[in-house]
C-alpha positions in Angstrom: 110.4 166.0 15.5 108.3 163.5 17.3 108.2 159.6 16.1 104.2 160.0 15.8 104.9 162.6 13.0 107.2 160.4 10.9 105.4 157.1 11.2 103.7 156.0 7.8 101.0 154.3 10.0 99.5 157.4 11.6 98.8 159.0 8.4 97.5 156.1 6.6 94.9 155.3 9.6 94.2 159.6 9.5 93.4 159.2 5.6 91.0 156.0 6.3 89.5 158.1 8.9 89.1 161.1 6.7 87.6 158.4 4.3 84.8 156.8 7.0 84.2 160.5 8.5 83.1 161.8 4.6 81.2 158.8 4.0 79.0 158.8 7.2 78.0 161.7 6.3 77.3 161.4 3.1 75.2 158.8 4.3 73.4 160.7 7.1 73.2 164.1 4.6 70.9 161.6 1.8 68.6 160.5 4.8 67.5 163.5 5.9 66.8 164.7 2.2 64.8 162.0 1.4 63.1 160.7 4.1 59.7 159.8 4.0 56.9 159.5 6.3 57.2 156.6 8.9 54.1 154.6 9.4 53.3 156.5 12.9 53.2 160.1 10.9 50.7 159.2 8.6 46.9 160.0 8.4 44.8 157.5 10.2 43.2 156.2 7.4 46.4 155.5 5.6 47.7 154.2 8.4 44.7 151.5 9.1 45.0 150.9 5.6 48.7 149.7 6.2 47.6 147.8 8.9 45.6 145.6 7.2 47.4 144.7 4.1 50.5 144.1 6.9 47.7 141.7 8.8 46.5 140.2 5.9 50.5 139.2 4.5 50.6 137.8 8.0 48.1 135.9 8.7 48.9 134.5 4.7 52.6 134.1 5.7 53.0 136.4 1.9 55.4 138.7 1.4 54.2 139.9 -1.8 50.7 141.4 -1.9 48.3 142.2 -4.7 47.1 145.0 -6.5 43.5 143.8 -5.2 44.5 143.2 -2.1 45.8 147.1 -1.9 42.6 148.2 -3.6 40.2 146.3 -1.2 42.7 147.8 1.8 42.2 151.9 0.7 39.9 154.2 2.8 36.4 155.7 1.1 38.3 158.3 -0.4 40.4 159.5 -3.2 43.7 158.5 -2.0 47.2 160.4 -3.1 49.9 160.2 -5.0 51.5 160.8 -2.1 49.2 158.8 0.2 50.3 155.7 -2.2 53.9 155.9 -2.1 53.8 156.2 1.9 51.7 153.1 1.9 54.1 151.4 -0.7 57.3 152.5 1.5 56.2 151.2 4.5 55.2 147.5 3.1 58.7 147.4 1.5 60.3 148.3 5.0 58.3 145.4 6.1 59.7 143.4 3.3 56.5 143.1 1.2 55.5 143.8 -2.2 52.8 144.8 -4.3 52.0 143.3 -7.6 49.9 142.2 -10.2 47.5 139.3 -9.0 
Protein backbone atom coordinates (compact mmCIF):
# COMPACT_ATOMS: atom_id res chain seq x y z
CA UNK A 1 0.00 0.00 0.00
CA UNK A 2 1.32 3.32 -0.79
CA UNK A 3 2.03 6.02 2.14
CA UNK A 4 -0.37 8.56 0.21
CA UNK A 5 -3.22 5.98 0.92
CA UNK A 6 -2.75 5.76 4.64
CA UNK A 7 -2.04 9.37 5.44
CA UNK A 8 -4.92 11.02 7.45
CA UNK A 9 -3.92 14.30 5.68
CA UNK A 10 -4.78 13.38 2.14
CA UNK A 11 -8.30 12.41 3.01
CA UNK A 12 -8.99 15.30 5.19
CA UNK A 13 -7.75 17.88 2.40
CA UNK A 14 -10.04 15.39 -0.34
CA UNK A 15 -13.19 15.85 2.05
CA UNK A 16 -12.55 19.89 2.25
CA UNK A 17 -12.27 19.74 -1.33
CA UNK A 18 -15.37 17.70 -1.84
CA UNK A 19 -16.77 20.46 0.55
CA UNK A 20 -15.53 23.76 -1.64
CA UNK A 21 -16.33 21.75 -5.06
CA UNK A 22 -20.29 21.25 -3.71
CA UNK A 23 -20.47 24.64 -2.53
CA UNK A 24 -19.20 26.51 -5.73
CA UNK A 25 -21.61 25.11 -7.34
CA UNK A 26 -24.25 25.53 -5.40
CA UNK A 27 -23.33 28.94 -5.75
CA UNK A 28 -22.94 29.15 -9.55
CA UNK A 29 -26.38 26.66 -9.87
CA UNK A 30 -28.53 29.75 -7.78
CA UNK A 31 -27.03 32.46 -10.19
CA UNK A 32 -28.06 31.17 -13.20
CA UNK A 33 -31.70 30.53 -11.76
CA UNK A 34 -32.09 33.81 -10.69
CA UNK A 35 -30.43 36.08 -12.58
CA UNK A 36 -31.91 39.13 -13.60
CA UNK A 37 -31.50 41.61 -16.35
CA UNK A 38 -28.10 43.60 -16.24
CA UNK A 39 -28.57 47.23 -16.96
CA UNK A 40 -27.16 46.73 -20.73
CA UNK A 41 -30.17 44.18 -21.52
CA UNK A 42 -32.82 46.37 -20.73
CA UNK A 43 -35.20 48.41 -22.91
CA UNK A 44 -33.85 51.85 -23.68
CA UNK A 45 -36.23 53.71 -21.90
CA UNK A 46 -35.62 51.72 -18.70
CA UNK A 47 -32.33 51.99 -19.20
CA UNK A 48 -32.27 56.01 -19.59
CA UNK A 49 -34.48 55.92 -16.78
CA UNK A 50 -31.60 54.20 -14.71
CA UNK A 51 -29.30 56.55 -15.96
CA UNK A 52 -30.73 59.37 -14.51
CA UNK A 53 -31.65 58.46 -11.08
CA UNK A 54 -27.80 56.94 -11.07
CA UNK A 55 -26.78 60.78 -12.26
CA UNK A 56 -28.87 62.38 -10.13
CA UNK A 57 -27.51 60.22 -6.66
CA UNK A 58 -24.22 61.36 -8.13
CA UNK A 59 -24.21 64.52 -8.75
CA UNK A 60 -26.18 64.63 -4.89
CA UNK A 61 -23.36 62.36 -3.50
CA UNK A 62 -26.99 60.15 -2.20
CA UNK A 63 -27.12 56.74 -1.94
CA UNK A 64 -30.59 56.53 -1.07
CA UNK A 65 -33.11 57.92 -3.65
CA UNK A 66 -36.77 58.82 -3.39
CA UNK A 67 -39.96 57.53 -4.40
CA UNK A 68 -40.32 61.09 -6.31
CA UNK A 69 -37.18 61.01 -7.58
CA UNK A 70 -38.03 57.45 -9.25
CA UNK A 71 -41.40 58.78 -10.31
CA UNK A 72 -40.01 61.96 -12.05
CA UNK A 73 -37.11 59.46 -13.66
CA UNK A 74 -40.00 56.81 -15.47
CA UNK A 75 -40.50 57.04 -19.32
CA UNK A 76 -44.27 58.32 -20.73
CA UNK A 77 -45.45 55.03 -20.35
CA UNK A 78 -47.06 52.42 -18.16
CA UNK A 79 -43.96 50.87 -16.76
CA UNK A 80 -43.87 46.92 -15.37
CA UNK A 81 -43.85 45.02 -12.71
CA UNK A 82 -41.00 43.75 -14.17
CA UNK A 83 -39.74 46.97 -15.69
CA UNK A 84 -39.65 48.17 -11.80
CA UNK A 85 -37.75 45.48 -10.17
CA UNK A 86 -34.94 45.68 -13.13
CA UNK A 87 -34.69 49.35 -12.36
CA UNK A 88 -34.66 48.63 -8.48
CA UNK A 89 -31.92 45.77 -8.97
CA UNK A 90 -29.63 47.77 -10.78
CA UNK A 91 -29.62 50.91 -8.23
CA UNK A 92 -29.06 48.36 -5.38
CA UNK A 93 -25.99 46.90 -7.46
CA UNK A 94 -24.98 50.45 -7.45
CA UNK A 95 -25.49 50.60 -3.82
CA UNK A 96 -28.57 52.95 -3.81
CA UNK A 97 -31.87 52.84 -2.45
CA UNK A 98 -35.19 53.86 -2.94
CA UNK A 99 -37.50 55.17 -0.28
CA UNK A 100 -40.02 57.21 0.96
CA UNK A 101 -39.11 61.06 0.72
Amino acid sequence: MDRKDTDPNDAAHARRQAVIDRMLHDALTSVTRHALPSHYALPADIRRTVDRLLAKADAERRTALTYDDLEEALPPRDVTAEDLEAIFWVLAEYGIEVEEG
